[in-house]
mmJSON file of the N, C-alpha and C atoms, coordinates in Angstrom:
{"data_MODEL":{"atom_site":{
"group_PDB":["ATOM","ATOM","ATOM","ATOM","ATOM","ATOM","ATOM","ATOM","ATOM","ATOM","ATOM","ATOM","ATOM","ATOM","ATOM","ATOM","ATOM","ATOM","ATOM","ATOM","ATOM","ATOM","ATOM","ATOM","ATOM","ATOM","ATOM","ATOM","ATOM","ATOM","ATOM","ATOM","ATOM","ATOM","ATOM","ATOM","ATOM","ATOM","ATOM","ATOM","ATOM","ATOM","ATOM","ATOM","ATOM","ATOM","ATOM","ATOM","ATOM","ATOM","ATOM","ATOM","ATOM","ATOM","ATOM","ATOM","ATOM","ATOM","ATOM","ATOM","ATOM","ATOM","ATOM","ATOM","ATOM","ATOM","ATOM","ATOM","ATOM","ATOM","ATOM","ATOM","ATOM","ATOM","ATOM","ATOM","ATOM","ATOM","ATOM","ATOM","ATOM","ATOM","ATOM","ATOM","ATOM","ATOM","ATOM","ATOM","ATOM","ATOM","ATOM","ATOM","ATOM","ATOM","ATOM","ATOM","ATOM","ATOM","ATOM","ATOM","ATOM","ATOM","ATOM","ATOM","ATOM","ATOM","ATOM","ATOM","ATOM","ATOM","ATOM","ATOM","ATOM","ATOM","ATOM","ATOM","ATOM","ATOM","ATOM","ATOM","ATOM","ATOM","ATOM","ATOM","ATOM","ATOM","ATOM","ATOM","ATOM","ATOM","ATOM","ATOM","ATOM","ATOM","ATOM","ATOM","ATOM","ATOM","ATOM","ATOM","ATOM","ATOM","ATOM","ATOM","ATOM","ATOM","ATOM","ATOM","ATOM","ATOM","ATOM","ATOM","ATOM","ATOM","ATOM","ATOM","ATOM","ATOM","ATOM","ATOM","ATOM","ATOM","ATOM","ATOM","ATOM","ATOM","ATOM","ATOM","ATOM","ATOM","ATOM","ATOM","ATOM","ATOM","ATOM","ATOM","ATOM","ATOM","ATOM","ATOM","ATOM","ATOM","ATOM","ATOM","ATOM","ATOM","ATOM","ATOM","ATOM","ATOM","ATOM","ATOM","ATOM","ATOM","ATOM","ATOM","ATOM","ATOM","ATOM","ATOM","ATOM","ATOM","ATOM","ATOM","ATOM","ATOM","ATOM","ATOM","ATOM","ATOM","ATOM","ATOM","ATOM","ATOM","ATOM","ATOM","ATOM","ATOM","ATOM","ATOM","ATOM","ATOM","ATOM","ATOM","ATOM"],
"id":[1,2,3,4,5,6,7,8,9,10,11,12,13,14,15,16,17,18,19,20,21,22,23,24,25,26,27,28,29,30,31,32,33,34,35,36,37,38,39,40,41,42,43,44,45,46,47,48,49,50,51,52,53,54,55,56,57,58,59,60,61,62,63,64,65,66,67,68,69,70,71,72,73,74,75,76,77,78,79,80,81,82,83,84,85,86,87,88,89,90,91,92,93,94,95,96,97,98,99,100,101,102,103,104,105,106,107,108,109,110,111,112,113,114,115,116,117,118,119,120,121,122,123,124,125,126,127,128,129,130,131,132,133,134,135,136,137,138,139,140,141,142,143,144,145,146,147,148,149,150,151,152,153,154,155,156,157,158,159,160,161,162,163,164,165,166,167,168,169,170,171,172,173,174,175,176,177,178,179,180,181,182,183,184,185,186,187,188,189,190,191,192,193,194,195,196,197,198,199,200,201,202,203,204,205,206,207,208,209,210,211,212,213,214,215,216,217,218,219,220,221,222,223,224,225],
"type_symbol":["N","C","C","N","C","C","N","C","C","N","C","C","N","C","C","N","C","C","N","C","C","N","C","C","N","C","C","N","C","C","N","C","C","N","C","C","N","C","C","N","C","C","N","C","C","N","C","C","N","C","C","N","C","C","N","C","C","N","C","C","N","C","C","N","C","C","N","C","C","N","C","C","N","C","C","N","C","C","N","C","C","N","C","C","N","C","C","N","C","C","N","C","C","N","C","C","N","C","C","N","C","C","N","C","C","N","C","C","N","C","C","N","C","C","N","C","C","N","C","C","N","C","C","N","C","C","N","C","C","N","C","C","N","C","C","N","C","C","N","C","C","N","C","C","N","C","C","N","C","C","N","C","C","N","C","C","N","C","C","N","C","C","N","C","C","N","C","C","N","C","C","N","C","C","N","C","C","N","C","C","N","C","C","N","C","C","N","C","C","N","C","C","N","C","C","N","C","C","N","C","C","N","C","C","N","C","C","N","C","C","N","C","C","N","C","C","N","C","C","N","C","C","N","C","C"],
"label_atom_id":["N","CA","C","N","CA","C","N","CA","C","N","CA","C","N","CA","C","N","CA","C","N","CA","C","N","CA","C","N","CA","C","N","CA","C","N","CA","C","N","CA","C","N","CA","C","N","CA","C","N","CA","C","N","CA","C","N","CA","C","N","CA","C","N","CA","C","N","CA","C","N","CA","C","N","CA","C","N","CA","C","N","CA","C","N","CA","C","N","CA","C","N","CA","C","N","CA","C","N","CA","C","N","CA","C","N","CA","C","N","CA","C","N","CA","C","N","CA","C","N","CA","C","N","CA","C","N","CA","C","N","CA","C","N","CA","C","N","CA","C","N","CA","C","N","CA","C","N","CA","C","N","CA","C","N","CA","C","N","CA","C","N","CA","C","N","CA","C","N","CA","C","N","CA","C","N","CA","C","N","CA","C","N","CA","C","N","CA","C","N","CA","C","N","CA","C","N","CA","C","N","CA","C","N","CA","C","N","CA","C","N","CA","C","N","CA","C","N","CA","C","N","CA","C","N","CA","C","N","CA","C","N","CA","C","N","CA","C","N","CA","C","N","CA","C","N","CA","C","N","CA","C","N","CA","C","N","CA","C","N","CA","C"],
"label_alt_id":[null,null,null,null,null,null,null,null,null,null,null,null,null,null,null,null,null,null,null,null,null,null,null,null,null,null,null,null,null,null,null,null,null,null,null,null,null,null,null,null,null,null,null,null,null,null,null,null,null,null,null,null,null,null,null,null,null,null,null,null,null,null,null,null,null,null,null,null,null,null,null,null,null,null,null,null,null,null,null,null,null,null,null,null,null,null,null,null,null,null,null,null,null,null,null,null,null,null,null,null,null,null,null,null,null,null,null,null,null,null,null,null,null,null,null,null,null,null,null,null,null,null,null,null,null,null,null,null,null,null,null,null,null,null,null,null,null,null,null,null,null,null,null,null,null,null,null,null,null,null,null,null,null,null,null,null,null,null,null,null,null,null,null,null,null,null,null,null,null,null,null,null,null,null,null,null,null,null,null,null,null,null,null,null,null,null,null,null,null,null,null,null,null,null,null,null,null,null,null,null,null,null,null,null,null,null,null,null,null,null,null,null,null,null,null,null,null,null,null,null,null,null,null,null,null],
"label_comp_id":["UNK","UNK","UNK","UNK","UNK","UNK","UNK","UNK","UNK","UNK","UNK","UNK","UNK","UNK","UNK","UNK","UNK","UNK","UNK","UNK","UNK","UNK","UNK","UNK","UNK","UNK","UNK","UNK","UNK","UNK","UNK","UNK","UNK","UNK","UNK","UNK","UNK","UNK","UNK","UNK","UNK","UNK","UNK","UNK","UNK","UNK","UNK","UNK","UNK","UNK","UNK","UNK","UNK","UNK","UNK","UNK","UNK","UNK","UNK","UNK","UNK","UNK","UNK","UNK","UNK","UNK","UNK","UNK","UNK","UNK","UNK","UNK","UNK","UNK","UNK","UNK","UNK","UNK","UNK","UNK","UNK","UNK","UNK","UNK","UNK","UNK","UNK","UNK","UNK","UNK","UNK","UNK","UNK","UNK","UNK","UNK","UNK","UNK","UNK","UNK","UNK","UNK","UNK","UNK","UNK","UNK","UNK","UNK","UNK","UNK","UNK","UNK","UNK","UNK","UNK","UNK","UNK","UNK","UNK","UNK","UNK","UNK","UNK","UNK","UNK","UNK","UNK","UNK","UNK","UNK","UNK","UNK","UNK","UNK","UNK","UNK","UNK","UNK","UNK","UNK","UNK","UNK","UNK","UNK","UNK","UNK","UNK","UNK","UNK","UNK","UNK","UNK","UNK","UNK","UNK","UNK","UNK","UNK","UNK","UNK","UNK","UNK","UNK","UNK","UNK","UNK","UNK","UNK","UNK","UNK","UNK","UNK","UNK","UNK","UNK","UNK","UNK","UNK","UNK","UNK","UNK","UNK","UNK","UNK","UNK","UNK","UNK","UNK","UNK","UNK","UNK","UNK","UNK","UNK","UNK","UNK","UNK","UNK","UNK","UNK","UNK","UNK","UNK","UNK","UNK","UNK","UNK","UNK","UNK","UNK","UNK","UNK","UNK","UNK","UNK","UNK","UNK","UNK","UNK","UNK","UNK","UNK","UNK","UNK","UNK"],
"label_asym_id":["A","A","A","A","A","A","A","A","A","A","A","A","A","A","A","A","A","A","A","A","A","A","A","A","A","A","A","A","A","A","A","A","A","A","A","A","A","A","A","A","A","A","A","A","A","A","A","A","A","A","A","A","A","A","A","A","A","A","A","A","A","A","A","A","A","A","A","A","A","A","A","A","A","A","A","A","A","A","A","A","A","A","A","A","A","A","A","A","A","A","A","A","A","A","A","A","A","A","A","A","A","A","A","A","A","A","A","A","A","A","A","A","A","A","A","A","A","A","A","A","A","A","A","A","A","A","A","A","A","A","A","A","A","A","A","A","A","A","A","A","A","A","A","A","A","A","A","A","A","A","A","A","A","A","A","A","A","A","A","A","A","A","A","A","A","A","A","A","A","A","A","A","A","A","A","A","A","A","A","A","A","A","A","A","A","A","A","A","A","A","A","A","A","A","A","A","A","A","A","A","A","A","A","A","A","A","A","A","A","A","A","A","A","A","A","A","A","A","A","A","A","A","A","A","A"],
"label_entity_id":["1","1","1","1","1","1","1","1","1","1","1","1","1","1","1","1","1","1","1","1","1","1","1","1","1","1","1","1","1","1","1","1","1","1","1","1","1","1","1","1","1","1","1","1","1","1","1","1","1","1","1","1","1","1","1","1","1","1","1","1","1","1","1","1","1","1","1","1","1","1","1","1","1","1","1","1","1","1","1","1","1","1","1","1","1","1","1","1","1","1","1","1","1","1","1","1","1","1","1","1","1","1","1","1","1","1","1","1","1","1","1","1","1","1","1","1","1","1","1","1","1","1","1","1","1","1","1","1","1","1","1","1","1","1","1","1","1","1","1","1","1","1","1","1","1","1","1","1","1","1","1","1","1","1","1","1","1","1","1","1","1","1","1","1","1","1","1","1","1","1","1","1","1","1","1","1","1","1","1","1","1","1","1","1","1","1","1","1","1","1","1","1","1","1","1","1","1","1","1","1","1","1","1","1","1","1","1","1","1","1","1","1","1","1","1","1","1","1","1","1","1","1","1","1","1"],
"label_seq_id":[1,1,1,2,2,2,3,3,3,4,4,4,5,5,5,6,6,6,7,7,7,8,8,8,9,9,9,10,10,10,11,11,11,12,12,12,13,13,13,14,14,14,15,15,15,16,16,16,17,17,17,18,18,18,19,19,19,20,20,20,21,21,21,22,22,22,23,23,23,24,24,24,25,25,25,26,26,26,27,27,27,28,28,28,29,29,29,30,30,30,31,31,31,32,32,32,33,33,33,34,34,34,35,35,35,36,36,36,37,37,37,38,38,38,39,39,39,40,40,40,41,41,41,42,42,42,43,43,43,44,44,44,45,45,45,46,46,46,47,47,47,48,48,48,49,49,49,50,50,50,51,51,51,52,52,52,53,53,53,54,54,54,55,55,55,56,56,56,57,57,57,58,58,58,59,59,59,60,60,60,61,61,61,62,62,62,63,63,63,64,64,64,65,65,65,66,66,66,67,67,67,68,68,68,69,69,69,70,70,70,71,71,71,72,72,72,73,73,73,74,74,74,75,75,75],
"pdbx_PDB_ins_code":[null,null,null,null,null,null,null,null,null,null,null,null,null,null,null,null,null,null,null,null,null,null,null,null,null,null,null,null,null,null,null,null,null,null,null,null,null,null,null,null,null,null,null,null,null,null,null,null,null,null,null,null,null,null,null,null,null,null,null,null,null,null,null,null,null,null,null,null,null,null,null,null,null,null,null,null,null,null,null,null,null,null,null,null,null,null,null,null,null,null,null,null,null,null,null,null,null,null,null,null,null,null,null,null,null,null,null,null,null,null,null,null,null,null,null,null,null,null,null,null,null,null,null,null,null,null,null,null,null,null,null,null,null,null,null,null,null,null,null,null,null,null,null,null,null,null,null,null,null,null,null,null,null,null,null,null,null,null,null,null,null,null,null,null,null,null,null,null,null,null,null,null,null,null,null,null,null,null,null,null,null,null,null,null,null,null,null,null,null,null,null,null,null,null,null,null,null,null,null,null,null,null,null,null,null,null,null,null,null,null,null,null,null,null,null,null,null,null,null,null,null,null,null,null,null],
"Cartn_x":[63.516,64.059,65.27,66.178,67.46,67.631,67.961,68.937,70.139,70.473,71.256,71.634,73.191,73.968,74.633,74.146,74.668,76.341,77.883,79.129,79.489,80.224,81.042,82.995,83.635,84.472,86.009,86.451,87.692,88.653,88.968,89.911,90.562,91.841,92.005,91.82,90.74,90.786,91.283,91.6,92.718,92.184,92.893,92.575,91.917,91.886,90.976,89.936,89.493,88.068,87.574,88.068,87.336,86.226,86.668,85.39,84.397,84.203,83.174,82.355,83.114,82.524,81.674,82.888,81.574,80.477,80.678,79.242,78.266,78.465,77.625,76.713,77.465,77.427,76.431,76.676,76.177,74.792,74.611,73.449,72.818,72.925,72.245,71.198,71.913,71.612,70.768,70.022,69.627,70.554,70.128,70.674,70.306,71.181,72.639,73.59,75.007,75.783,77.076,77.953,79.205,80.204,81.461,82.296,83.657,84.717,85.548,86.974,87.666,89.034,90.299,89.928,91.357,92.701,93.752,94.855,94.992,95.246,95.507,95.039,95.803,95.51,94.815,95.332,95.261,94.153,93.867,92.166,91.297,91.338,90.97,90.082,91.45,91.399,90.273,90.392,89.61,88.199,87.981,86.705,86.148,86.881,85.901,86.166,86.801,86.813,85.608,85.415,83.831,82.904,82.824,81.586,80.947,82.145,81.782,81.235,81.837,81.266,79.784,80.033,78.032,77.19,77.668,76.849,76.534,77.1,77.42,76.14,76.372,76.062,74.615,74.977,73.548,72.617,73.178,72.31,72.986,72.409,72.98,72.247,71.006,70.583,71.158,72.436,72.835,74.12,74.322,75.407,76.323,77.591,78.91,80.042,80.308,80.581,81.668,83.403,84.632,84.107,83.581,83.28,84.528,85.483,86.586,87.613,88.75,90.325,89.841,89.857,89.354,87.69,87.46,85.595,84.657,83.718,82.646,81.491,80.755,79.415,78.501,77.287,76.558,75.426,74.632,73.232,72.17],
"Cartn_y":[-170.925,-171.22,-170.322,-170.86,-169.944,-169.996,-169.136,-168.43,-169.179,-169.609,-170.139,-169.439,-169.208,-168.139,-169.127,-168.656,-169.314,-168.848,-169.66,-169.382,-170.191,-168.99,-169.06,-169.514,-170.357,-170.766,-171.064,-169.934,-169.622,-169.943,-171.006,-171.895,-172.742,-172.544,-173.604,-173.108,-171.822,-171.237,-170.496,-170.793,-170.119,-168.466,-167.768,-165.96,-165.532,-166.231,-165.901,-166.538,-167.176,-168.103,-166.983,-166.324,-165.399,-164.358,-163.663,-162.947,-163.495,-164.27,-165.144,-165.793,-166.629,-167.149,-166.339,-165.318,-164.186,-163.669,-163.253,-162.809,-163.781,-165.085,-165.767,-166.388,-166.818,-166.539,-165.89,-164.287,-162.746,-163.106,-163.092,-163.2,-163.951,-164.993,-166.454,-166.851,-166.27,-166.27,-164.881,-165.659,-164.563,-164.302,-163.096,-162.523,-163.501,-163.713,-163.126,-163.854,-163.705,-164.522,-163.81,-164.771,-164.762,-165.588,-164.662,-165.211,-165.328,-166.576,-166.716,-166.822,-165.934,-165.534,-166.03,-166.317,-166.837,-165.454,-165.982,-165.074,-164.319,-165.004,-164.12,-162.596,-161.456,-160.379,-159.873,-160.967,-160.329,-161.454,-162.429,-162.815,-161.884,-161.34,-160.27,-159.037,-158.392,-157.636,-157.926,-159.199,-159.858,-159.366,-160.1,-160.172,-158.832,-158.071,-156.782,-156.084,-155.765,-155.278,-156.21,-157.061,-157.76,-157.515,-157.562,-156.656,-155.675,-154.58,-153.488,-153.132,-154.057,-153.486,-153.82,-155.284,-155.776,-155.125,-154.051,-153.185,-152.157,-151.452,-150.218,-150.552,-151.81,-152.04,-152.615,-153.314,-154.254,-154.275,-154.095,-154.545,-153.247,-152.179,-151.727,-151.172,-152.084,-151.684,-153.007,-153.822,-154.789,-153.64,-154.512,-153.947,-155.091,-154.75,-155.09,-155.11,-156.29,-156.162,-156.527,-156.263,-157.351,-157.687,-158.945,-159.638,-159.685,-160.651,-161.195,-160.826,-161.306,-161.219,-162.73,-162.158,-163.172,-163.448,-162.614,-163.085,-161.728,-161.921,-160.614,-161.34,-160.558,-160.867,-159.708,-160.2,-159.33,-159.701,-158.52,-158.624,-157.01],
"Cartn_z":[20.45,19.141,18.898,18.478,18.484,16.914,16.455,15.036,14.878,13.73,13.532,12.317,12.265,11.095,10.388,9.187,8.326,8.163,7.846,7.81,6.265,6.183,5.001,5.643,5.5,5.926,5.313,5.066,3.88,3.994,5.178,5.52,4.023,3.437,2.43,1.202,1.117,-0.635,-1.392,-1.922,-2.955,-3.195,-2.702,-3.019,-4.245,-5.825,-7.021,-6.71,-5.718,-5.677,-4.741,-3.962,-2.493,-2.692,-4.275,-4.499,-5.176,-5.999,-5.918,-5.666,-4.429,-3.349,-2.622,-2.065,-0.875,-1.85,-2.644,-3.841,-3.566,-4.064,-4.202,-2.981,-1.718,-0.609,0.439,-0.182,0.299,-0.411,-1.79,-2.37,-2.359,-2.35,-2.49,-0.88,0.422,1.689,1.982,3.276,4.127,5.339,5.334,6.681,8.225,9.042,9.393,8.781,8.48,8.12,8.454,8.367,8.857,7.918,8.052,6.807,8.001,7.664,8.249,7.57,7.768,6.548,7.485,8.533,9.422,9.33,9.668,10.124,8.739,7.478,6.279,6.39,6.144,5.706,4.558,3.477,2.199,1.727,2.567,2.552,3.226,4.498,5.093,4.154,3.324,2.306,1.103,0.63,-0.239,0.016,1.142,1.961,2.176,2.707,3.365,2.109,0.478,-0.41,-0.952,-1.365,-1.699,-0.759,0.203,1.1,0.834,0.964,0.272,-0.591,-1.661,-3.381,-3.389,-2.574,-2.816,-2.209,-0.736,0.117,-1.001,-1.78,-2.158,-3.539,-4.198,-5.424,-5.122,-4.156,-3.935,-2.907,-1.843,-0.402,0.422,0.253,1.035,2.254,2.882,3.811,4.928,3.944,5.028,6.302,7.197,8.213,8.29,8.431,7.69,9.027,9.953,11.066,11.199,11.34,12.009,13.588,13.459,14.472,15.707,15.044,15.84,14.621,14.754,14.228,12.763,11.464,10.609,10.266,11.117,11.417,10.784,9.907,9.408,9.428,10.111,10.582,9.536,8.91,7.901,8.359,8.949,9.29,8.618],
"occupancy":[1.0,1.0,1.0,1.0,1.0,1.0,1.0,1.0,1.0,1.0,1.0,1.0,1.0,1.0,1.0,1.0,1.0,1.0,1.0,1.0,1.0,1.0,1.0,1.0,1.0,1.0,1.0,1.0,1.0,1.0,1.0,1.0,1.0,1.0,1.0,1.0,1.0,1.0,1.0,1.0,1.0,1.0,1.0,1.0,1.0,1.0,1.0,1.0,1.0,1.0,1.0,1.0,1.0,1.0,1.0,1.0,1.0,1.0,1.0,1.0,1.0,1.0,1.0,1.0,1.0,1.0,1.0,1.0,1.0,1.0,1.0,1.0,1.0,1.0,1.0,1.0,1.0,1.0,1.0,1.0,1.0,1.0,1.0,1.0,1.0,1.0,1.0,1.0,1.0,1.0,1.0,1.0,1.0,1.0,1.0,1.0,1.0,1.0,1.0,1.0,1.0,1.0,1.0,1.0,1.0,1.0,1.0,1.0,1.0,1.0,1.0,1.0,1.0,1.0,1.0,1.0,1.0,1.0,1.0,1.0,1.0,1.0,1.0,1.0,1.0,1.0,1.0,1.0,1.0,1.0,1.0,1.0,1.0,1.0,1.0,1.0,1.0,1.0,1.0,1.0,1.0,1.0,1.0,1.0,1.0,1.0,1.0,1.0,1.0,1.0,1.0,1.0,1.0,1.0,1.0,1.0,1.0,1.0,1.0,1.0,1.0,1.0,1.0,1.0,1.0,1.0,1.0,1.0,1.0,1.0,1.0,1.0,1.0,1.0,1.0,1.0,1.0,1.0,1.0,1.0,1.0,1.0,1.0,1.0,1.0,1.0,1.0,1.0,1.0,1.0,1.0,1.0,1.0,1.0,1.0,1.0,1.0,1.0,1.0,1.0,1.0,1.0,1.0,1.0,1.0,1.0,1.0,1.0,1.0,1.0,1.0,1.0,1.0,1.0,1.0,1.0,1.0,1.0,1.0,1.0,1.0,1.0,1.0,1.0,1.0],
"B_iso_or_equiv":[0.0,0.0,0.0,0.0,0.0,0.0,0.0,0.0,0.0,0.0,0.0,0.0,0.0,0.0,0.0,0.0,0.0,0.0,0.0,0.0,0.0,0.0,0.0,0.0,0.0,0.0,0.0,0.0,0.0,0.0,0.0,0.0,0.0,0.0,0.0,0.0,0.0,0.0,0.0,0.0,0.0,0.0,0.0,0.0,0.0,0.0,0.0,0.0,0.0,0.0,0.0,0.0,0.0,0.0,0.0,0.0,0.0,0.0,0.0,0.0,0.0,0.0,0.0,0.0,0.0,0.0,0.0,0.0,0.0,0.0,0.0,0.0,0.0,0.0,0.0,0.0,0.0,0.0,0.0,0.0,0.0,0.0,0.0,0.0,0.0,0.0,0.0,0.0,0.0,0.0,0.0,0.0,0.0,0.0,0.0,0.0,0.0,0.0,0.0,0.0,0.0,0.0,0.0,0.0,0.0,0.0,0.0,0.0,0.0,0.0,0.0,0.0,0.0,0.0,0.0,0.0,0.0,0.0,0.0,0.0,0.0,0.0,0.0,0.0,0.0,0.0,0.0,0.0,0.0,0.0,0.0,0.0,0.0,0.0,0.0,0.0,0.0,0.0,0.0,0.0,0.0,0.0,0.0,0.0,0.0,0.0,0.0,0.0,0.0,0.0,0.0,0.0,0.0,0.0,0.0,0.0,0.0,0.0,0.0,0.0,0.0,0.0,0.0,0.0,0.0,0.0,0.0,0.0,0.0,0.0,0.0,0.0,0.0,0.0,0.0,0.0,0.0,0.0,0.0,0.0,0.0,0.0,0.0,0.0,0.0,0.0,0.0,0.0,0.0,0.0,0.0,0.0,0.0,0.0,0.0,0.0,0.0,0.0,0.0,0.0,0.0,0.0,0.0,0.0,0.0,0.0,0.0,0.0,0.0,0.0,0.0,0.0,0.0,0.0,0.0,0.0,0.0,0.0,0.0,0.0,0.0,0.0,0.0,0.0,0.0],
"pdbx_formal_charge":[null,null,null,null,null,null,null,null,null,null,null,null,null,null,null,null,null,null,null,null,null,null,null,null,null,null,null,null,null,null,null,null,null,null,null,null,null,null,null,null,null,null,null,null,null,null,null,null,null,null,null,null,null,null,null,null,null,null,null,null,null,null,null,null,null,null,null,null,null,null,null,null,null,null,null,null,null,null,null,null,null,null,null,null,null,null,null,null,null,null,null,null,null,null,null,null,null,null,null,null,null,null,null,null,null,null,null,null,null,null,null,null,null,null,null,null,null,null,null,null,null,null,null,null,null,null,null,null,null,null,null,null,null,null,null,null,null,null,null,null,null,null,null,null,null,null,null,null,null,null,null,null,null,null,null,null,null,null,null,null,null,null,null,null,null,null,null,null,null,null,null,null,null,null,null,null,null,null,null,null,null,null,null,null,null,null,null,null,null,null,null,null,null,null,null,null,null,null,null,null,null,null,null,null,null,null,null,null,null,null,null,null,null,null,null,null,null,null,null,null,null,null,null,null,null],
"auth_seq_id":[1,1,1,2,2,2,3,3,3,4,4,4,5,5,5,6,6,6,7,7,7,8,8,8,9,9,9,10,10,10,11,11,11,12,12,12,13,13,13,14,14,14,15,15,15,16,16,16,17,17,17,18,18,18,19,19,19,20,20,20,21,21,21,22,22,22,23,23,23,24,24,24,25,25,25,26,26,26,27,27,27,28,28,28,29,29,29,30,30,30,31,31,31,32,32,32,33,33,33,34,34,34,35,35,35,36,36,36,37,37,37,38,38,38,39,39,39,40,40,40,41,41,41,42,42,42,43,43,43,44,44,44,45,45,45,46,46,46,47,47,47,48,48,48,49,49,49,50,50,50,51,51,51,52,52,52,53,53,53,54,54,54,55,55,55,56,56,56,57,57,57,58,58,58,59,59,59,60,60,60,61,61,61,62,62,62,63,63,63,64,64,64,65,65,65,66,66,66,67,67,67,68,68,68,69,69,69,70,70,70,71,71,71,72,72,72,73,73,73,74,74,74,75,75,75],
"auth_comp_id":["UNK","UNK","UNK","UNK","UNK","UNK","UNK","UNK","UNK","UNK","UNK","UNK","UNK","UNK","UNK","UNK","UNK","UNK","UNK","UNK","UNK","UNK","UNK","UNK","UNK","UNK","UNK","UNK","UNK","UNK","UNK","UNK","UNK","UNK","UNK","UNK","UNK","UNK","UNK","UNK","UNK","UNK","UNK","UNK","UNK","UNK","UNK","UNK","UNK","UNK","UNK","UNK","UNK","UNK","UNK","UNK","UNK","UNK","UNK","UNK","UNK","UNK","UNK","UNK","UNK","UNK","UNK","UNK","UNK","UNK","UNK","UNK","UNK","UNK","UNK","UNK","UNK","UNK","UNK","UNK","UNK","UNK","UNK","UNK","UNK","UNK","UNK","UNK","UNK","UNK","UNK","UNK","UNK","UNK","UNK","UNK","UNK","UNK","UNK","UNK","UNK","UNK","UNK","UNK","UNK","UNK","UNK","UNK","UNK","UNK","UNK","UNK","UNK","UNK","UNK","UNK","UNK","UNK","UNK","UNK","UNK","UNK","UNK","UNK","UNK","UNK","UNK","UNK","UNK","UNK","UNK","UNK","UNK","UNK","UNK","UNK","UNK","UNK","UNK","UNK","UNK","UNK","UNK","UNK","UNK","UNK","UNK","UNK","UNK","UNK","UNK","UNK","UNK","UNK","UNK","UNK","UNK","UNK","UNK","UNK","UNK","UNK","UNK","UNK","UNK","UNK","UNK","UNK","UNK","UNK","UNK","UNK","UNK","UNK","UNK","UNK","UNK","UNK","UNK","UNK","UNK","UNK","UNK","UNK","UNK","UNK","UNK","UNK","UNK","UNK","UNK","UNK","UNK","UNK","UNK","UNK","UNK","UNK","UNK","UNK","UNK","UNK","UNK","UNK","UNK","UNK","UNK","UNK","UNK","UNK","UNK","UNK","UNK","UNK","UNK","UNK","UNK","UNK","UNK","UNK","UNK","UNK","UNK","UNK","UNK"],
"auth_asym_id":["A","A","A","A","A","A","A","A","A","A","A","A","A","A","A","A","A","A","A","A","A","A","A","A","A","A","A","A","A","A","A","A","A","A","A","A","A","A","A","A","A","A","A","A","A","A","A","A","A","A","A","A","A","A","A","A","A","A","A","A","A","A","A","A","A","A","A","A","A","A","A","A","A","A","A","A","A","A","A","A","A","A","A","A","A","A","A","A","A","A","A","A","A","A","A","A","A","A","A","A","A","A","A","A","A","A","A","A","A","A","A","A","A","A","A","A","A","A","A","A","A","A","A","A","A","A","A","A","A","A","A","A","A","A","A","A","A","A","A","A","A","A","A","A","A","A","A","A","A","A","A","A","A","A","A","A","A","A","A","A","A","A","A","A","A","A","A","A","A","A","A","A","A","A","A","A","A","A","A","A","A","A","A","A","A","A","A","A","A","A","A","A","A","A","A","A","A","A","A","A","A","A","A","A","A","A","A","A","A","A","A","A","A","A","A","A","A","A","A","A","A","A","A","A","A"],
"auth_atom_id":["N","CA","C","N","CA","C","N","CA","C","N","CA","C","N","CA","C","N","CA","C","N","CA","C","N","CA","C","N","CA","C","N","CA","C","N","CA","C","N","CA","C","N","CA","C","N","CA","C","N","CA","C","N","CA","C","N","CA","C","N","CA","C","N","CA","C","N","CA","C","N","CA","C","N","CA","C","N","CA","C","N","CA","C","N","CA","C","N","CA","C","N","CA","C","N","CA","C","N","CA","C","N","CA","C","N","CA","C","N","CA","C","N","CA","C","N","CA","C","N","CA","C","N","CA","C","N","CA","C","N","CA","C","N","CA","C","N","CA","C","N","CA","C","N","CA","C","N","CA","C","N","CA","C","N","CA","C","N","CA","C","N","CA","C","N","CA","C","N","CA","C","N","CA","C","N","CA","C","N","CA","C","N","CA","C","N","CA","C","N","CA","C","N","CA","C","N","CA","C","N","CA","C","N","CA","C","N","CA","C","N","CA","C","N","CA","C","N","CA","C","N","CA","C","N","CA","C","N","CA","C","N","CA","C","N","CA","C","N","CA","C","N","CA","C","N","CA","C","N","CA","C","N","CA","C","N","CA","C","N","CA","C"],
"pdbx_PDB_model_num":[1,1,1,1,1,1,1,1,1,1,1,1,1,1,1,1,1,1,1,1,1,1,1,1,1,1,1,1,1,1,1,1,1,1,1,1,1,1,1,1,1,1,1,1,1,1,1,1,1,1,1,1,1,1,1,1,1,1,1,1,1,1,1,1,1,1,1,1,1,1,1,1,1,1,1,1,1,1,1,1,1,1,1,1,1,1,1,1,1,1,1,1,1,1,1,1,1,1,1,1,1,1,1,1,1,1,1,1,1,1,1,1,1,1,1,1,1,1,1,1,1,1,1,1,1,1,1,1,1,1,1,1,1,1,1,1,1,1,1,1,1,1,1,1,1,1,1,1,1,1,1,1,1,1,1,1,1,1,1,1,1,1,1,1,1,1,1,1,1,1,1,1,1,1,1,1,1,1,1,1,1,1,1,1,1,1,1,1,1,1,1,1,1,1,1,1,1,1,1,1,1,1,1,1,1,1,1,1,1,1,1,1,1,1,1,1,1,1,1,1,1,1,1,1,1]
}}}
């Protein structure tokens, strides 16, 4: 039986929708998951600044991974 990760896929969304999304996303799911921000930087930014806050605030026995170039893996 293999694991299957749930992805969040940020291809197309507008930068005021990004922290929201990953919040809701982060919380709503179980672990493992994976978020995909593509080449953008300042989606990048978005993303691993909402990570953070929800590790710090909320979950912080999750682990917080740059997978690939665009790619965060949360297990």
């Amino acid at each position: 039986m293999t694991d299957t990760i749930k992805k969040l896929d940020l291809h197309g969304v507008r930068h005021h929708d990004v922290e929201r999304l990953v919040e809701n996303f982060v919380l709503l799911n179980e672990v493992p998951l994976e978020i995909i921000c593509g080449n953008s930087d300042r989606m990048q930014d978005l993303v691993e600044f909402k990570l953070s806050e929800l590790q710090h605030k909320h979950l912080r026995n999750i682990i917080i991974d740059r997978w690939d170039w665009g790619v965060f893996r949360i297990r």
